[in-house]
N, C-alpha and C positions, 0 to 999 in steps of 0.2 A: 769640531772638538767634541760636541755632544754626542754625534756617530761613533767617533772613534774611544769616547771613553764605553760608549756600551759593548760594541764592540773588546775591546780589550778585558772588561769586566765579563763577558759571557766568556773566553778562553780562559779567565783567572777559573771562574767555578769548575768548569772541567778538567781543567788542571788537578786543581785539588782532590777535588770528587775521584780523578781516577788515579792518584796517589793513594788516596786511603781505601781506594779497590785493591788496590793491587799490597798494601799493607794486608787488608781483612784475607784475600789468598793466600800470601806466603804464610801468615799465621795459621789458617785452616790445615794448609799441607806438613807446615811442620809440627802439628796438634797432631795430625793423622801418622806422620814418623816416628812419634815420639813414642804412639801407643804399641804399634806394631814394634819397635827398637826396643822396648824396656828392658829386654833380659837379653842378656848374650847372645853370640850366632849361634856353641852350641843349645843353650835352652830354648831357643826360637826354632833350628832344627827340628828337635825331640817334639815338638810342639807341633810342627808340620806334619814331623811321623802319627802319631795320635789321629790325628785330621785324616791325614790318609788312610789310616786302617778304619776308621766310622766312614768310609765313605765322602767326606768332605773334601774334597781334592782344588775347588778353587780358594776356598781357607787357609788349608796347607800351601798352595804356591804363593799366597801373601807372605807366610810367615816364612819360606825360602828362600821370595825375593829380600824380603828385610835381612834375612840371615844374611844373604851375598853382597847386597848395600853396605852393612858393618865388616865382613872380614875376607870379602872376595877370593872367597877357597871352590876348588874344583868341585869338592864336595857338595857345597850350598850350588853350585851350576847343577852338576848332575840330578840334585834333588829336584831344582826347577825342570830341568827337560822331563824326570819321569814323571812330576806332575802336569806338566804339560801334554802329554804322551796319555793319562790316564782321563783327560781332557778332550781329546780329539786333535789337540792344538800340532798337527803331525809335522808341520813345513819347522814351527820354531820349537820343538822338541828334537829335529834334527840338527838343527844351528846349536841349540843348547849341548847337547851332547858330546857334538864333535870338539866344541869349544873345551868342554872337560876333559874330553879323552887326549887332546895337546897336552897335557898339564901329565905327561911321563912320568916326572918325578918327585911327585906327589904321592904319599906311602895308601891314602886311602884310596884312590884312584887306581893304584897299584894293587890293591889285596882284592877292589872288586872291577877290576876289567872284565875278566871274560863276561859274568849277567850283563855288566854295562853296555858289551859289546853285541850281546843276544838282541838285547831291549834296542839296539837300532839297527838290526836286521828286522825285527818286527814293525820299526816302524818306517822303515824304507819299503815295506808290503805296501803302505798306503799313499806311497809320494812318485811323481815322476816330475818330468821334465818337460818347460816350453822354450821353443828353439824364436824368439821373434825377429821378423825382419820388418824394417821402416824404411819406407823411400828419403823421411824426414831426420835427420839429427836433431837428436833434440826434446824429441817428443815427449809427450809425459805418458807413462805407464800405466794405469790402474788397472788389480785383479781383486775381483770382487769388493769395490768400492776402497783398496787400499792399493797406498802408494808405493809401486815397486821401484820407479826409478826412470830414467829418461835414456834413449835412444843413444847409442846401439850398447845391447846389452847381452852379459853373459845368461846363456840358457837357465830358466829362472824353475827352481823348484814350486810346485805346488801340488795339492791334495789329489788324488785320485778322484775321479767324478765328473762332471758338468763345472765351469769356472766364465765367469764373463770376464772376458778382456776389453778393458778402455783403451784406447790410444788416439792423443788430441795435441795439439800442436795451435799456436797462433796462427792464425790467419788461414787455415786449413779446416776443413768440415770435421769433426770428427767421428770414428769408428767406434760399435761398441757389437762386438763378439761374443757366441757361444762356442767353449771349445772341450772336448773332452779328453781326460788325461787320464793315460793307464798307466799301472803301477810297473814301474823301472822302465818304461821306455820314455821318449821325447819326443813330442809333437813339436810340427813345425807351421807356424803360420807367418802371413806374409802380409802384411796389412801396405797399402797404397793411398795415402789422406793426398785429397784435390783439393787444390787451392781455392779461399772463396773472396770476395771481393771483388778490388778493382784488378788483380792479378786474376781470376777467373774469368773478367769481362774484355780484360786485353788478349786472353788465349782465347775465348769465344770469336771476338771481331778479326782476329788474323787465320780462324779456320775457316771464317766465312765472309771473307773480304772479297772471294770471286764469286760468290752465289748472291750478297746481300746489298744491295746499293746503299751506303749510308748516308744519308741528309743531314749536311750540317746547315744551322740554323745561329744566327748572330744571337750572341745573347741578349735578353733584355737589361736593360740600364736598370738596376735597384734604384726605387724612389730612399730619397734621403730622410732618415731615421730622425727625427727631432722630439722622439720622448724625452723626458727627462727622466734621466739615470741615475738610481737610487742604492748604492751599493752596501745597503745594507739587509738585503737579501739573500744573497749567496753565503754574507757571513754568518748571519743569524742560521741560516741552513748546514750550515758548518761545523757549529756548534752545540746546533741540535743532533747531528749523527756521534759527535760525539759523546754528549750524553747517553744517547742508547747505547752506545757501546760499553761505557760506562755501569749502564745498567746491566745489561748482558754479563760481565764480569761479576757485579756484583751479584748477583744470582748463581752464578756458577760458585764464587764463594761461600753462599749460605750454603748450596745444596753438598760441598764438601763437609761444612761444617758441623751441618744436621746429620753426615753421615755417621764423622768422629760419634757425635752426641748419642747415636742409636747403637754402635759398637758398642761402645763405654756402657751404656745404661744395662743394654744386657749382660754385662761381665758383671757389674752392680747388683744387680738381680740374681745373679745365679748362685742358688743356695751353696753350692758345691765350694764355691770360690770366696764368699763375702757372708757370711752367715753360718760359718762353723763351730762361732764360739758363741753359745747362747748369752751372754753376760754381756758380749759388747755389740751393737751397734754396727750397722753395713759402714758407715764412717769411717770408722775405727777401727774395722779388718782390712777394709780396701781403701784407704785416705786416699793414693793416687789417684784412681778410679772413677771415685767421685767427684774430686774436681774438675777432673777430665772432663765427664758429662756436662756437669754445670757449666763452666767454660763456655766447653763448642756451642752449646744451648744459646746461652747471650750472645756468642759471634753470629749465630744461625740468624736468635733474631735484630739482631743487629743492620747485618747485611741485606738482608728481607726487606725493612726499612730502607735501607738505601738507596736498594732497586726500584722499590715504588716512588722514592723522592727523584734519582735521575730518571726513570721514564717521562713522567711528569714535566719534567723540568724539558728533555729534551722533545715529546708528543706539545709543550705551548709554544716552546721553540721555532718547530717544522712549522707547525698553525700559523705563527704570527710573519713568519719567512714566504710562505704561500698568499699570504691578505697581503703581501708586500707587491708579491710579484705579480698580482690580479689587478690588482691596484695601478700599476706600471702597466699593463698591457689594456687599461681600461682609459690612459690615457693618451694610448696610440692611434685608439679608433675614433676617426673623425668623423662629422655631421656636417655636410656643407651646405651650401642653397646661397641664392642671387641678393646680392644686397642693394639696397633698395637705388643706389646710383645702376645698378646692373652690373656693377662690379661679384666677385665669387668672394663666398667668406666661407670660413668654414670656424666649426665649434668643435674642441679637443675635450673627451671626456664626457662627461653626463651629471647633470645636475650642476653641485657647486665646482667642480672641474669645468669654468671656461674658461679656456685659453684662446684668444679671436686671432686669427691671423687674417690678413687679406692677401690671397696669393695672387692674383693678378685682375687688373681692372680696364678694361677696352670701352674707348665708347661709343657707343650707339650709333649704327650707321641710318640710322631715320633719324 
């Protein structure tokens, strides 16, 4: 019962622990929507225009993606693909675009097709096509460390240039590829993953079942295991990965949340925006602003805290789960020697670990 309440008491804390992780995130990301969402789609637009003419072009596609989040007009896509497009980002400036240019009957879409139309000729200069073939269904895809999709698949757009291709499958070795892609044609490559395990070692033994004599040999009888089993090792172990996981989360939430806080502070700061009226106070021009900052600040340190309490919690965890299992394996190993009838005795353990058994006793043929 004493096992099992600890047990149960170490999944209640993680429990929790990763409740109010996953609380401190969704709070962080919707601090971080709220900042980017404050004004309209078109004043969030106008705002990505600005960005883009100073040269800010990954600033402006935040503020395009927020625009398209609140009002999902072709407009706020197109604005994303030429941002993307003024990015390098060539593969999803052509997804974004094309998706815009469906939207027919759409009057802004309509007054600016043809540039729109120019703008993905230009960027179809920098994009081709891979044709991939797999022996495997199924397989998983990676180009340049991102996930394109699994086996068999349509001829997959990507940048002009040198591109690594992944492709990995269970139980199969995996391939990883240099391929180079020109602009409007389609490369084709053909990847073949060989089976590894016990399926590669039953194709080895039947190519070489007339060349290799195989020796089969009876197996040995396993001696019988008579540690004592302690199962509160794998649990304890259990719940220490869950804590770090815990902690991982909560780290990812500060570091959202320090980001809100570093936005905000500089809009706070900026004479232009919060400091127009000598008379009053950055407070008092920009109220939202600064709560904002102050805010994500205490979630920042907050969450910071967190992650240092689950690490902790789940690094004594691991600790005390491993002296568990040392401990079990230090009781496996025996010391024997003749006792003093001339019977066999043997000592389980070391030091206050004796366990005596007498395994078998004969006697003395003198």
């Amino acid at each position: 019962m004493e096992r099992f309440s600890i047990f149960q008491s170490n999944y209640l804390i993680a429990v929790l622990a990763l409740c109010g992780v996953s609380w401190w995130v969704s709070s962080a990301f919707a601090q971080s929507t709220t900042v980017l969402s404050g004004g309209s789609p078109e004043a969030l637009i106008a705002e990505g225009l600005e960005f883009r003419q100073q040269g800010r072009d990954a600033e402006a596609l935040e503020r395009f993606e927020a625009a398209y989040r609140l009002s999902k007009s072709p407009r706020a896509q197109a604005q994303i693909a030429l941002a993307h497009q003024a990015l390098g980002h060539w593969v999803r400036a052509e997804q974004e675009l094309l998706a815009a240019l469906h939207a027919e009957a759409d009057p802004w879409i309509r007054r600016h097709r043809e540039p729109l139309e120019r703008s993905l000729e230009a960027i179809r200069k920098h994009i081709g096509s891979l044709e991939l073939v797999c022996n495997v269904p199924g397989a998983s895809v990676r180009i340049n460390g991102r996930d394109r999709g699994r086996t068999p698949l349509a001829p997959l757009r990507a940048s002009t240039g040198s591109i690594v291709v992944n492709v990995s499958a269970t139980g199969y070795f995996p391939i990883t590829r240099t391929v180079t892609i020109a602009a409007g044609a389609q490369a084709r490559e053909e990847f073949v993953l060989t089976p590894q395990g016990p399926a590669a070692g039953r194709a080895l033994e039947q190519t070489d079942a007339q060349t290799l004599p195989i020796e089969r040999t009876k197996p040995a009888i396993a001696p019988r295991n008579d540690e004592p089993r302690d199962s509160r090792s794998p649990r304890l172990r259990v719940a220490g990965w869950w804590m770090l996981a815990g902690a991982g989360l909560s780290a990812i939430a500060s570091a959202v949340a320090w980001g809100v806080r570093e936005r905000n502070l500089r809009t706070w700061n900026d004479d232009d925006r919060c400091a127009q009226d000598p008379g009053r106070s950055r407070d008092e021009e920009c109220p939202g602003t600064a709560s904002t900052w102050r805010r994500a600040q205490r979630y920042a340190i907050a969450t910071a805290a967190a992650t240092g309490v689950l690490a902790a919690i789940g690094a004594a965890l691991l600790i005390r789960a491993k002296r568990l299992r040392t401990a079990r394996h230090e009781i496996a190993r025996a010391r024997c020697g003749a006792s003093p009838d001339l019977g066999l005795m043997c000592r389980w353990g070391a030091g206050a670990l004796a366990h005596k058994r007498e395994l078998f006793r004969e006697p003395s043929a003198f």
